[in-house]
BAZA-943700 format. One record per residue: residue number from 1; x, y, z of N, C-alpha, C in turn. Coordinates in Angstrom, 2 decimals. Last residue first. Layout:
N
NUM,X,Y,Z,X,Y,Z,X,Y,Z
...
//
This chain:
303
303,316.70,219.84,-10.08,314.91,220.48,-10.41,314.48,219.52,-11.53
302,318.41,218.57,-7.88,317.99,218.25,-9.03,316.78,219.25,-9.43
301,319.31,218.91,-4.31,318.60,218.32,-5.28,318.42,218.83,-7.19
300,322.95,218.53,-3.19,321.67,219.66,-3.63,320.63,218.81,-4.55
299,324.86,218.31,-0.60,323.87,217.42,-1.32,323.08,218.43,-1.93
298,327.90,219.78,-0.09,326.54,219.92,-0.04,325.83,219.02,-1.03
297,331.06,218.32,-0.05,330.00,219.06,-0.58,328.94,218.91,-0.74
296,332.85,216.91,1.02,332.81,217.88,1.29,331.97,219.26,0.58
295,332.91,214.66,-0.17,332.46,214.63,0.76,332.30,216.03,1.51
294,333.89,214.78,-2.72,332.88,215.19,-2.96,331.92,215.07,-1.60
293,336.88,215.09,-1.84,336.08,215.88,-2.66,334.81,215.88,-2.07
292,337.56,212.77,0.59,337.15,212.87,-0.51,336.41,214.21,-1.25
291,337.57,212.38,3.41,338.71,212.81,2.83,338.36,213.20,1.12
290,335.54,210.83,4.16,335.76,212.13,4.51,336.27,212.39,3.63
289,334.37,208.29,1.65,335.44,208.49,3.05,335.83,210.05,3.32
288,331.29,207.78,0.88,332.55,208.00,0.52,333.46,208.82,1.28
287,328.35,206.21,0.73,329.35,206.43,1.81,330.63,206.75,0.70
286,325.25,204.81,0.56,326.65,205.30,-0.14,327.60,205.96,0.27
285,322.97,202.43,1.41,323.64,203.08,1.63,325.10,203.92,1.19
284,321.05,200.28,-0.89,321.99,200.73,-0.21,322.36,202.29,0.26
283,317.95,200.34,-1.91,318.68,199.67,-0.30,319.90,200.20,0.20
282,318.33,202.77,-3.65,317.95,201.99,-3.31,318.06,201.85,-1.94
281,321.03,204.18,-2.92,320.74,203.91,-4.44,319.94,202.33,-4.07
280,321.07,207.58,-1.64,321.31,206.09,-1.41,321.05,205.92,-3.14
279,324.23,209.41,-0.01,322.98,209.09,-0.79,322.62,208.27,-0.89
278,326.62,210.05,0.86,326.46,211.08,0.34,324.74,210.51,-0.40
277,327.36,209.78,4.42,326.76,209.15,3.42,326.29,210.64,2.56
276,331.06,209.89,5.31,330.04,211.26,4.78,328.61,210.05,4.13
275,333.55,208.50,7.44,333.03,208.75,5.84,331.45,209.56,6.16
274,335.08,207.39,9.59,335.02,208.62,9.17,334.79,208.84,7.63
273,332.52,206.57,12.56,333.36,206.49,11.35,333.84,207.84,10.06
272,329.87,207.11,13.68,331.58,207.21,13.93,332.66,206.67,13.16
271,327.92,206.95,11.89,328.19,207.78,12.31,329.58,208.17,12.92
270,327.62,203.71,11.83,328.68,204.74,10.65,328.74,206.19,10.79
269,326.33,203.16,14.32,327.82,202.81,14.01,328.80,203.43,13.12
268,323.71,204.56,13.24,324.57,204.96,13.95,326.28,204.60,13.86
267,323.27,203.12,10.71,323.88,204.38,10.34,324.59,204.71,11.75
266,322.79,200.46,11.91,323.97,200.59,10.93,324.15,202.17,10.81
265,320.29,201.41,13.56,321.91,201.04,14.08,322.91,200.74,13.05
264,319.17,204.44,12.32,319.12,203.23,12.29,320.57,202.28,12.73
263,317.50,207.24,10.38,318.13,206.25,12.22,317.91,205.48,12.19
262,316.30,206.69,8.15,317.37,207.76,8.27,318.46,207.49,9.57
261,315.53,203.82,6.17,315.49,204.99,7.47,316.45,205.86,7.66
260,316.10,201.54,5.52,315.67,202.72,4.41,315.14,203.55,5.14
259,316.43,198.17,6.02,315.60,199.03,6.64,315.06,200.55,6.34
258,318.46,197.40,4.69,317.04,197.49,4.39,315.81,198.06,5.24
257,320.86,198.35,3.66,320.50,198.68,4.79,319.10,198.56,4.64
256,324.51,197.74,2.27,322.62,197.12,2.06,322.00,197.28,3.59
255,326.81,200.03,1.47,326.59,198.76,2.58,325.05,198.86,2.50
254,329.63,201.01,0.09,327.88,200.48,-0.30,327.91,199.32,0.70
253,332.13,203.46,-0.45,331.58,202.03,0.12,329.70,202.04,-0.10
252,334.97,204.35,-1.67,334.03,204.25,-1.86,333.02,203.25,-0.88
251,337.56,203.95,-0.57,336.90,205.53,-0.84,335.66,205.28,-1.23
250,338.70,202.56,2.34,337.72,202.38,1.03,337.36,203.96,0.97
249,340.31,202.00,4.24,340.03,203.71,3.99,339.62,202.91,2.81
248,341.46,200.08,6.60,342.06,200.36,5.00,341.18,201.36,4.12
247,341.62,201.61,9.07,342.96,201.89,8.19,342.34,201.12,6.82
246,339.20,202.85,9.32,340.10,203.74,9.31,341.20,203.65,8.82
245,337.74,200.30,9.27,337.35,201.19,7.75,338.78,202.87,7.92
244,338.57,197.45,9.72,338.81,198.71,10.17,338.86,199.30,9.18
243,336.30,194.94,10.85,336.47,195.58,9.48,336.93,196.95,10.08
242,334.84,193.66,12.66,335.88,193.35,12.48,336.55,194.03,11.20
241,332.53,195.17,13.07,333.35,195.06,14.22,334.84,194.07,13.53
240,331.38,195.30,10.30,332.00,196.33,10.69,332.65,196.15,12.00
239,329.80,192.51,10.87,330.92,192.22,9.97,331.76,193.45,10.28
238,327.88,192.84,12.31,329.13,192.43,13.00,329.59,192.44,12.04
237,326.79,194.90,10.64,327.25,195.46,11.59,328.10,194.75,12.61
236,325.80,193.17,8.64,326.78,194.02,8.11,327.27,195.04,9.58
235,323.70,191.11,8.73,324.86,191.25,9.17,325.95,192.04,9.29
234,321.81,191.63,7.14,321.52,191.69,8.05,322.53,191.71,9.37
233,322.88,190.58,4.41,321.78,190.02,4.86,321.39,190.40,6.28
232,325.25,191.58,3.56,325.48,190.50,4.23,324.09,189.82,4.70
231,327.31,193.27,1.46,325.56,192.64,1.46,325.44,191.35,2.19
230,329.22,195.73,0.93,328.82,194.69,1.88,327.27,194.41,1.57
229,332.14,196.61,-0.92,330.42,196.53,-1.26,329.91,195.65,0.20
228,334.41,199.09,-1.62,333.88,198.34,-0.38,332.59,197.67,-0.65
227,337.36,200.59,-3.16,335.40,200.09,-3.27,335.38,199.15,-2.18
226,339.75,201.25,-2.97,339.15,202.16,-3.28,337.57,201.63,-3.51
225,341.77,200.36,0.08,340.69,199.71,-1.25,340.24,200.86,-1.91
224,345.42,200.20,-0.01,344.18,200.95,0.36,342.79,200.57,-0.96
223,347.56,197.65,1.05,346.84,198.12,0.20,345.55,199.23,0.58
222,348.60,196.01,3.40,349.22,197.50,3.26,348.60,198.78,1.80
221,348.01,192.92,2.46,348.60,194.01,3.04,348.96,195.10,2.99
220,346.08,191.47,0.95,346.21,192.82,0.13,346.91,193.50,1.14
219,345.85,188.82,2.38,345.95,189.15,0.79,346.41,190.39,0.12
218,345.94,188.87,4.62,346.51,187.70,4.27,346.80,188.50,2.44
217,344.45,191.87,5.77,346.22,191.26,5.76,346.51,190.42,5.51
216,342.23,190.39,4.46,343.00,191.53,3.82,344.11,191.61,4.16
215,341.36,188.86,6.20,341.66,188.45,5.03,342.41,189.42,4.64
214,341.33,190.16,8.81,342.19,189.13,8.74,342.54,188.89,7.24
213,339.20,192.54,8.54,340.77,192.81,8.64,342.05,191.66,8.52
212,337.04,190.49,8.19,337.66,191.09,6.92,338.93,191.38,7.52
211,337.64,187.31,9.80,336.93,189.03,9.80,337.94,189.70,8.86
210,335.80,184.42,10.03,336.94,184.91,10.24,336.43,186.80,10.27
209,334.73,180.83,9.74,334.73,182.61,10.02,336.10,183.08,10.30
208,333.50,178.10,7.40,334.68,179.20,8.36,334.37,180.16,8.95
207,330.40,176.85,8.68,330.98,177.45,7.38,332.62,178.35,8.07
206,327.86,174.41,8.70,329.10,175.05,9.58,329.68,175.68,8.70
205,324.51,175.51,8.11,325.80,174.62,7.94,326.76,175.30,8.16
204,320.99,174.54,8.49,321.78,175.09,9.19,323.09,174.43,8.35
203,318.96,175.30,6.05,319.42,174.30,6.39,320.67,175.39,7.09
202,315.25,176.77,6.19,316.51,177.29,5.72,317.27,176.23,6.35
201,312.45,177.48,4.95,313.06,176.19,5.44,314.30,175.80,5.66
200,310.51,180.42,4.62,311.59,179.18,4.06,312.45,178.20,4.95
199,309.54,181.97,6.22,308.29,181.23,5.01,309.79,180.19,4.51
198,311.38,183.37,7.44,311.11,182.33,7.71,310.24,181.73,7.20
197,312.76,185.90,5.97,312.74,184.49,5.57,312.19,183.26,6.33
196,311.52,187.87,7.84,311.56,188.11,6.59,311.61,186.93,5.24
195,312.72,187.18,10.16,311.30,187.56,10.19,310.76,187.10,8.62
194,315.16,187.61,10.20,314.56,186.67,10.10,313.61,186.41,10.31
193,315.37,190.24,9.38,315.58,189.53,8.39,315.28,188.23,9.06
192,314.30,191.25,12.28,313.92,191.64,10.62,313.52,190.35,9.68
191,316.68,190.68,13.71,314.94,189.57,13.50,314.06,190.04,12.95
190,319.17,190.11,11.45,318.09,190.50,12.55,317.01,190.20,12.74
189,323.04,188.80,11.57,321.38,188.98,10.89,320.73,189.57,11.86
188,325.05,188.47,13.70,325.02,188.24,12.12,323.74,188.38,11.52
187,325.02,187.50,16.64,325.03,189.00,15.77,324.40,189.27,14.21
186,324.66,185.09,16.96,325.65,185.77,16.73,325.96,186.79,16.37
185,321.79,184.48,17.01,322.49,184.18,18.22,324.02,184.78,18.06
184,321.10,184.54,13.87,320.53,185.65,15.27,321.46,185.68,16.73
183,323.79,183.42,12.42,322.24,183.37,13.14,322.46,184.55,13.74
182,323.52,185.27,8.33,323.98,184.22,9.76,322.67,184.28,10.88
181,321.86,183.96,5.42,322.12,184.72,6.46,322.72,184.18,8.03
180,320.07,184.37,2.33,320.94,183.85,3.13,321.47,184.22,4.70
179,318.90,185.04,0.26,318.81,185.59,1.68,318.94,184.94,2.99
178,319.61,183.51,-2.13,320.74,185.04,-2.26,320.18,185.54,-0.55
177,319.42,181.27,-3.09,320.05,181.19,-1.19,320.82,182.60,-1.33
176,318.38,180.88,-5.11,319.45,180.19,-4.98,320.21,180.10,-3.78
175,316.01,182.60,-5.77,317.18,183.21,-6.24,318.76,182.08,-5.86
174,313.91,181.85,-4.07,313.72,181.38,-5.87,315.26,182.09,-6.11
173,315.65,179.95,-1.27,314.55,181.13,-1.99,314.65,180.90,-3.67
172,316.42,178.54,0.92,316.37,178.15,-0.64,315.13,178.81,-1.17
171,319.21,179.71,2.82,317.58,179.64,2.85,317.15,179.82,1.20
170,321.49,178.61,5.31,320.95,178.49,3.95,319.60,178.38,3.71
169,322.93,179.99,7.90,321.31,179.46,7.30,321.36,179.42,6.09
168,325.48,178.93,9.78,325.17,179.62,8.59,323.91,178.91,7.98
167,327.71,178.76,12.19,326.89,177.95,11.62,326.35,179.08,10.88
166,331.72,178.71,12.43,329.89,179.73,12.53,329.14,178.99,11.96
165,334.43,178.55,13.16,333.43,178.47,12.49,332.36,178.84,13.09
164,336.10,179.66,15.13,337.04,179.57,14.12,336.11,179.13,12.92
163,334.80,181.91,17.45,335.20,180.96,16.50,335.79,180.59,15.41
162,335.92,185.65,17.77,335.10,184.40,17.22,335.69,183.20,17.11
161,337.33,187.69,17.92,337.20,186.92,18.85,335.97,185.82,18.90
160,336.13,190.48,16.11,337.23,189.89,16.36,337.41,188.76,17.08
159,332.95,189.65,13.81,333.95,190.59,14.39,334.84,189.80,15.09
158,332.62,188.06,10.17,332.36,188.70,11.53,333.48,189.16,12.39
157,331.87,186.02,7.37,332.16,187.55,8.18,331.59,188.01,9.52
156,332.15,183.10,6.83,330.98,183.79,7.32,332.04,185.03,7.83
155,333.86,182.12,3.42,333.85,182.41,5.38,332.59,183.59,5.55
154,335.97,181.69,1.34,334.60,180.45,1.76,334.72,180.99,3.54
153,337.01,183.83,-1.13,337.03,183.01,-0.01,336.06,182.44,0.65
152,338.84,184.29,-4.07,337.52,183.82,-3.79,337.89,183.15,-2.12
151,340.54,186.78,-5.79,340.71,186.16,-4.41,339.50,185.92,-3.85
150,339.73,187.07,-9.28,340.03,187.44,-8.27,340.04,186.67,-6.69
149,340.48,185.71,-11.44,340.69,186.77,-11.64,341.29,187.35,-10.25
148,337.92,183.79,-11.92,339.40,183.44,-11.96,340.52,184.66,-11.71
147,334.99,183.50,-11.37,335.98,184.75,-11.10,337.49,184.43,-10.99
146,333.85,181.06,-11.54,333.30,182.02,-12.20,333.92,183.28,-12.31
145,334.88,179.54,-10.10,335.10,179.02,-11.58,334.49,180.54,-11.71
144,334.45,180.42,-7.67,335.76,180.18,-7.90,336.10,180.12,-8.92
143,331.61,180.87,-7.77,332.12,182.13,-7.24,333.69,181.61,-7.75
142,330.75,178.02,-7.05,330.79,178.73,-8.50,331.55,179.69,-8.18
141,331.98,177.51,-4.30,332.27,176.89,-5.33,332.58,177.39,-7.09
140,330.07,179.53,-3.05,331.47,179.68,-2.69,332.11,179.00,-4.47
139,327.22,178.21,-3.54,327.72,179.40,-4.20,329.38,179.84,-4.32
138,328.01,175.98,-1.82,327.78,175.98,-3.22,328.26,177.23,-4.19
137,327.86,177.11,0.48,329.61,176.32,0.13,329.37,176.15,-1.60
136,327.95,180.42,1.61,327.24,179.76,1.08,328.53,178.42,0.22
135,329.96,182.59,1.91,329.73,181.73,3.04,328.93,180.70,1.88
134,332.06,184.88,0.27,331.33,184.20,0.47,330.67,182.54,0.91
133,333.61,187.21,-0.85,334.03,186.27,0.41,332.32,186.03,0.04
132,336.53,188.69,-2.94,335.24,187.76,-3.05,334.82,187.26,-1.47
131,338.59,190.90,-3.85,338.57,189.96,-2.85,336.75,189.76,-3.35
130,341.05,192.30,-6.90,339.52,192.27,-5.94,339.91,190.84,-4.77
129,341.85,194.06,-8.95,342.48,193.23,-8.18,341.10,193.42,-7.21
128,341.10,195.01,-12.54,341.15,195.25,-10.89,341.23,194.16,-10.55
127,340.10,194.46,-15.05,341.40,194.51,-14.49,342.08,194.95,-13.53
126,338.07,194.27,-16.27,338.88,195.60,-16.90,340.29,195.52,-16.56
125,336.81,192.58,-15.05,337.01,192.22,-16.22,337.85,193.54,-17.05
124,336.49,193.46,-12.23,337.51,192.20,-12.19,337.90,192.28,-14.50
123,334.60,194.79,-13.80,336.21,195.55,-12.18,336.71,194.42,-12.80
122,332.64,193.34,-13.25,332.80,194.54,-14.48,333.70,195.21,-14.22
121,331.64,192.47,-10.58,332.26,191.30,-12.21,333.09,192.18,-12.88
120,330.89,194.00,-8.99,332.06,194.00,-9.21,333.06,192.91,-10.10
119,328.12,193.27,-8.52,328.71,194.78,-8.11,330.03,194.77,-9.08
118,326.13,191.05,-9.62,327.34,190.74,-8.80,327.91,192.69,-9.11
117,323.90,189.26,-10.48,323.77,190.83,-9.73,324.86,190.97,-8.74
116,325.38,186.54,-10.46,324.30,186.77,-10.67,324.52,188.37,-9.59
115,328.55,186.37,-10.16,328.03,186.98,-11.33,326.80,187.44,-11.62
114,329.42,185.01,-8.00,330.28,185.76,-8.41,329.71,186.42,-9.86
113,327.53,183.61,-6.32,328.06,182.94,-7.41,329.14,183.90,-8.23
112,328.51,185.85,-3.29,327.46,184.43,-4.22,328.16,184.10,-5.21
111,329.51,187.21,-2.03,329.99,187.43,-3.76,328.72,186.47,-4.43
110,329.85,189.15,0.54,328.55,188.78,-0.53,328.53,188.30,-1.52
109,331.85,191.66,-0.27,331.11,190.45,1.07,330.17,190.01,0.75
108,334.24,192.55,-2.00,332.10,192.08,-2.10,332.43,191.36,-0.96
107,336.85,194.75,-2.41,335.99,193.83,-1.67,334.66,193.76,-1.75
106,339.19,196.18,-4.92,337.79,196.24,-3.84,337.43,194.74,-3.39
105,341.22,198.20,-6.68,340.66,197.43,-5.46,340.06,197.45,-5.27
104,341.82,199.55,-9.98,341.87,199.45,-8.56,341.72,198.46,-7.60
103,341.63,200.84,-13.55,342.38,199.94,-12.52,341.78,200.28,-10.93
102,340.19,202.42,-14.35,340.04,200.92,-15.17,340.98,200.03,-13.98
101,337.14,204.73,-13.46,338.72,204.17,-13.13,338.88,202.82,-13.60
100,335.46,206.93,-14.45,335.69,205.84,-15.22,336.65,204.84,-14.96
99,334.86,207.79,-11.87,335.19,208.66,-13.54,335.90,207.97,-14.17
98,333.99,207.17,-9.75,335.05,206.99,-9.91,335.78,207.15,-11.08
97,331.19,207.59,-10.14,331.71,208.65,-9.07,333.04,208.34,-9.16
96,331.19,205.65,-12.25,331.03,207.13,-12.80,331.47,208.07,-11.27
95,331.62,203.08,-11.51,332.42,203.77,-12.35,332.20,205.10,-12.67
94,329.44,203.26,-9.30,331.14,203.13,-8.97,331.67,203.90,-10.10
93,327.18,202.98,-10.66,327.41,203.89,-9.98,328.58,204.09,-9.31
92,327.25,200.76,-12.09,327.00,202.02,-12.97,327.32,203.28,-11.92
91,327.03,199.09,-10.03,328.18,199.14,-10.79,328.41,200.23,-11.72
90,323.91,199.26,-8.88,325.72,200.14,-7.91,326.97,199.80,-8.91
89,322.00,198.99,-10.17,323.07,199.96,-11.09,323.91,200.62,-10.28
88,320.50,196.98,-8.93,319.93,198.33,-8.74,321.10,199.16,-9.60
87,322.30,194.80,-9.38,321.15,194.68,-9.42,320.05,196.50,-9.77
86,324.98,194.29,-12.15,324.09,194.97,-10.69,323.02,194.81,-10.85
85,326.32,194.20,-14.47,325.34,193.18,-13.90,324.80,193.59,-12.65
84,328.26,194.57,-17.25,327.50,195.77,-15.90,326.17,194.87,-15.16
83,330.95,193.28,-18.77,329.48,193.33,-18.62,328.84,194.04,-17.19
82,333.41,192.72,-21.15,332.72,193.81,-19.72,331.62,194.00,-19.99
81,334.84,189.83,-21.52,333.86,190.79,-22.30,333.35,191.29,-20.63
80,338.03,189.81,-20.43,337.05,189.19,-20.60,335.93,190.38,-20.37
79,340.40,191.48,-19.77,340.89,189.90,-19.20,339.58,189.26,-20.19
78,341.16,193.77,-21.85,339.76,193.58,-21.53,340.18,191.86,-20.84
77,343.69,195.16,-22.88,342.89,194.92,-23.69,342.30,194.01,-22.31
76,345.63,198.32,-23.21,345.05,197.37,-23.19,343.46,196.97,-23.23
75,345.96,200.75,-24.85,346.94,200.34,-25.17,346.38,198.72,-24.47
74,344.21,203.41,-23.76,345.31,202.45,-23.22,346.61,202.07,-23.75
73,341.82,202.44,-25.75,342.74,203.93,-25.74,344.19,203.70,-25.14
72,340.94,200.40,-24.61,341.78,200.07,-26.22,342.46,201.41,-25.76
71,340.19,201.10,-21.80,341.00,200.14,-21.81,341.87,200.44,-23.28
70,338.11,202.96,-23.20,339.55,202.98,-22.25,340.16,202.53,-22.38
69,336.27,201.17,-24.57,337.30,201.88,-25.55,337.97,202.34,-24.76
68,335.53,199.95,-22.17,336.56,198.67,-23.33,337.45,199.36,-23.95
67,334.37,201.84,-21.09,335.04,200.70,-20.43,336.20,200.34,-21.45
66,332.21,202.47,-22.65,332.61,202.95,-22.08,334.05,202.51,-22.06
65,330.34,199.98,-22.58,331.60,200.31,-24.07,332.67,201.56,-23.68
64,329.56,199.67,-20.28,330.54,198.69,-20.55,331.42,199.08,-22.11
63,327.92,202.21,-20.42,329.42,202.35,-19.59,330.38,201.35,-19.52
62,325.98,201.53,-22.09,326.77,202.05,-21.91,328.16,202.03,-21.36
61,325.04,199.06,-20.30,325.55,199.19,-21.47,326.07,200.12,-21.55
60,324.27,200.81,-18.33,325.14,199.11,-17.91,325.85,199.03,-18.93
59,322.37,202.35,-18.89,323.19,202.55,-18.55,324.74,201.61,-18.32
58,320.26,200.21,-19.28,321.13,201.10,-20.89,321.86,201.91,-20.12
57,319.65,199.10,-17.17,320.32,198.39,-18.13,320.94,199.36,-19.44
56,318.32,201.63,-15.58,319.62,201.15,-15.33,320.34,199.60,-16.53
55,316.56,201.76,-17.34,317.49,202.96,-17.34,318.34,202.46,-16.93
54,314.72,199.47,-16.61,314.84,199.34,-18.27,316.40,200.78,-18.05
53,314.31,199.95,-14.43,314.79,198.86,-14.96,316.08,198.78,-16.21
52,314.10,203.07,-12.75,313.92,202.50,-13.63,314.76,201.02,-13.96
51,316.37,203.56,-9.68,315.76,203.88,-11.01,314.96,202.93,-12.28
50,315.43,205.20,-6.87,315.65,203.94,-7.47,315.63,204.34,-9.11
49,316.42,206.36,-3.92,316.45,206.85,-5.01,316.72,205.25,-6.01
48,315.12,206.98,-1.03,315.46,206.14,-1.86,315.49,206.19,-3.32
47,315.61,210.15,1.24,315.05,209.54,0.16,315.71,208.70,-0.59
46,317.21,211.90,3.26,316.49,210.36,3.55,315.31,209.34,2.42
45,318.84,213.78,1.85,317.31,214.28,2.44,316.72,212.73,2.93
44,318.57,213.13,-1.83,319.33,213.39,-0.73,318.50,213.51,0.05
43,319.59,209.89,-4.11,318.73,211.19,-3.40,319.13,211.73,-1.83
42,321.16,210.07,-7.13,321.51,209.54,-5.58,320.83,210.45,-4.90
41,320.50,210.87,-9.45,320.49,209.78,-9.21,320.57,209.01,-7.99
40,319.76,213.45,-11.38,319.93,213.30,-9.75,320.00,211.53,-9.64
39,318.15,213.24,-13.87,319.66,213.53,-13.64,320.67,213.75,-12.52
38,315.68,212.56,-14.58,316.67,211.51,-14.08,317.96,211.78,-13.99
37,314.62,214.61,-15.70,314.04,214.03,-14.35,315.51,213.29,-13.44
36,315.78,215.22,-17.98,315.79,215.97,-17.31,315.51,215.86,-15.65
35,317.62,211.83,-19.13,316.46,213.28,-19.09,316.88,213.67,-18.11
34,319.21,209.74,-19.53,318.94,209.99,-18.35,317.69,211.04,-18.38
33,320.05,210.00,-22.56,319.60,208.54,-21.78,318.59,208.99,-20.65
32,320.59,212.51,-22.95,319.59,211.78,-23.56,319.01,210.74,-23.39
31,322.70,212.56,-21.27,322.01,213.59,-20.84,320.23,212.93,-21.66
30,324.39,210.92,-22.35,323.79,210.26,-21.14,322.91,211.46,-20.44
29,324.88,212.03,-24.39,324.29,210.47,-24.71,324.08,210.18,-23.37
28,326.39,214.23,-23.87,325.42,214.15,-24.56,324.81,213.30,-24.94
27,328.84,212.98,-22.33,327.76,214.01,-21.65,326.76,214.23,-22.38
26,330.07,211.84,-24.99,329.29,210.74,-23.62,328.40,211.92,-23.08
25,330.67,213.63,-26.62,329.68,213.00,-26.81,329.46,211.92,-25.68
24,331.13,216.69,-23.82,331.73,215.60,-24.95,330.26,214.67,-25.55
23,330.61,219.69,-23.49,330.40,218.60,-23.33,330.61,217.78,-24.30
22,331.50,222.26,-23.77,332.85,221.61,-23.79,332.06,219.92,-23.19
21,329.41,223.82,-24.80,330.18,223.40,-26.31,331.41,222.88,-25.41
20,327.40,224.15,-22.60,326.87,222.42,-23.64,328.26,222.51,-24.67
19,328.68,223.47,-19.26,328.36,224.61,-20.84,328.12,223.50,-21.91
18,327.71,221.44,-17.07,328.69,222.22,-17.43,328.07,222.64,-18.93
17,325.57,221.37,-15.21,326.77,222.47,-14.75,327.73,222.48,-15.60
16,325.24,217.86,-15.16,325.01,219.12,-15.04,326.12,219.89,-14.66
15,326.25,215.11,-16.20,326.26,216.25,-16.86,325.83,217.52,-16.88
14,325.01,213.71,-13.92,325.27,213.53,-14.73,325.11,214.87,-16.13
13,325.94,213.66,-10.09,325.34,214.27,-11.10,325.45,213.79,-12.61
12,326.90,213.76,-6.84,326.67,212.80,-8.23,325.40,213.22,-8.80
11,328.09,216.58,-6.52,327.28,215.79,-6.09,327.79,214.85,-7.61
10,331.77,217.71,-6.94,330.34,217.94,-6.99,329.44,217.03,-6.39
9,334.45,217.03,-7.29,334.26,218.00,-6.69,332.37,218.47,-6.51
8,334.82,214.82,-8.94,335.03,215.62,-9.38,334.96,217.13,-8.93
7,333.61,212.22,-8.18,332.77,213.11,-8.18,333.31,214.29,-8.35
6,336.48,211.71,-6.54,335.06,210.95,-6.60,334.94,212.19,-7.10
5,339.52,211.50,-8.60,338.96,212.51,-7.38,337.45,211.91,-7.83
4,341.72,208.65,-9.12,341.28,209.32,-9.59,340.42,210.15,-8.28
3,345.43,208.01,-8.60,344.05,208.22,-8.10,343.08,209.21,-8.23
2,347.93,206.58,-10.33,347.29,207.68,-9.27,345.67,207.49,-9.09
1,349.80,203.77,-9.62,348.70,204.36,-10.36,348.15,205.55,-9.62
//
């Protein structure tokens, strides 16, 4: 399959710059969705760029009919009804810096139940090949029935020379143990985040470990991802000691940085690495690998 160019050579934008008689009727239904305000979506300059509720669900929509009439244009047809479930609209925001791609790869570290504000349900249902990893044994469970599709695994993420298990906080928040998190004593979280959950009562439990570079040579050898999502709760910097972003080169990546600073030890670490953050969307962080178009072009704001 070839490979589509992020962003087309520009910022992430929605329908600016080009002449209104070669805009199609999507550039004119999402120029009407979005307005004039809302046509910058990823802010530049150390600003959190959030959007609206109610914008990011009619975007969701959208881009799930989007989706389907590809697919029919095609010639195929949909594993199961495409639905856009993100929390903040990082799924709305894959398919459009990835101009609509119906096929590819990617990895959630984080899958939970595999559907509640899941990044990458709406992939798996077009017909991408994906990985799932998630620690939680319940959530692990649903995550299996709930994503038949794609490679569900039961392991705490972390870097090279670990145990063969990790103990793991389950913390029974109103969302089901979505702030979840490894211990402090292992890297795996911060005293942020455990700052953050200790109003909860969280149950210690042994859970596998291992490190992304391991799963991926069990499953997708020699594959290049084109999406990366990490939401580890605080963890996402031992999880990057075992994760070589040089060789499997995600063109896209979203890693949850709650902290929403400009300096900060996840950005340092991604400072050496070789991707560009081109913005955020929210909490996360957006990253698309040097090599990419649109990494090579100036962030400009929006008027």
């Amino acid at each position: 399959m070839g490979e589509s160019t992020i962003g087309a050579n520009r910022p992430y934008e929605l329908g600016v710059g080009r002449p209104p008689s070669r805009r199609t009727w999507k550039d004119r239904l999402r120029a009407l969705l979005v307005g004039a305000s809302g046509q910058r979506l990823l802010a530049s300059g150390g600003d959190v760029a959030r959007l609206p509720d109610a914008l990011v669900q009619t975007r969701q929509r959208l881009f799930a009919i989007e989706a389907t009439l590809a697919l029919t244009a095609s010639g195929r047809t949909p594993r199961e009804r495409i639905v856009f479930r993100s929390q903040y609209g990082e799924d709305s925001l894959i398919w459009d810096l990835l101009r609509g791609q119906t096929e590819g790869l990617y990895v959630e570290c984080g899958g939970f139940d595999g559907l509640t504000c899941s990044v990458t349900s709406c992939f798996d249902a077009m017909g991408w090949g994906g990985l799932l990893v998630e620690a939680i044994p319940e959530r692990f469970a649903e995550c299996v029935r709930n994503r038949p599709h794609a490679v569900v695994r039961h392991a705490a993420l972390g870097g090279p020379g670990r145990p063969p298990t990790a103990e793991f906080v389950h913390v029974p928040d109103a969302d089901g143990g979505m702030l979840s998190h490894g211990r402090l004593s292992d890297g795996a979280t911060t005293p942020q985040h455990e700052r953050r959950t200790a109003a909860h009562a969280g149950t210690i439990v042994t859970v596998p470990a291992t490190t992304m570079d391991a799963l991926l040579e069990e499953h997708f050898p020699g594959r290049r991802l084109d999406v990366a999502v990490i939401d580890v709760e605080g963890g996402e910097i031992e999880l990057l000691r075992g994760f070589t972003l040089a060789k499997w080169k995600p063109r896209l990546l979203l890693i949850e940085d709650n902290a929403r600073l400009d300096d900060t030890p996840l950005a340092r670490v991604m400072a050496a690495e070789p991707y560009v953050q081109i913005g955020w969307l929210n909490v996360n962080r957006v990253y698309v690998h040097r090599d990419e178009p649109i990494a090579r072009v100036p962030a400009s704001r929006s008027q």
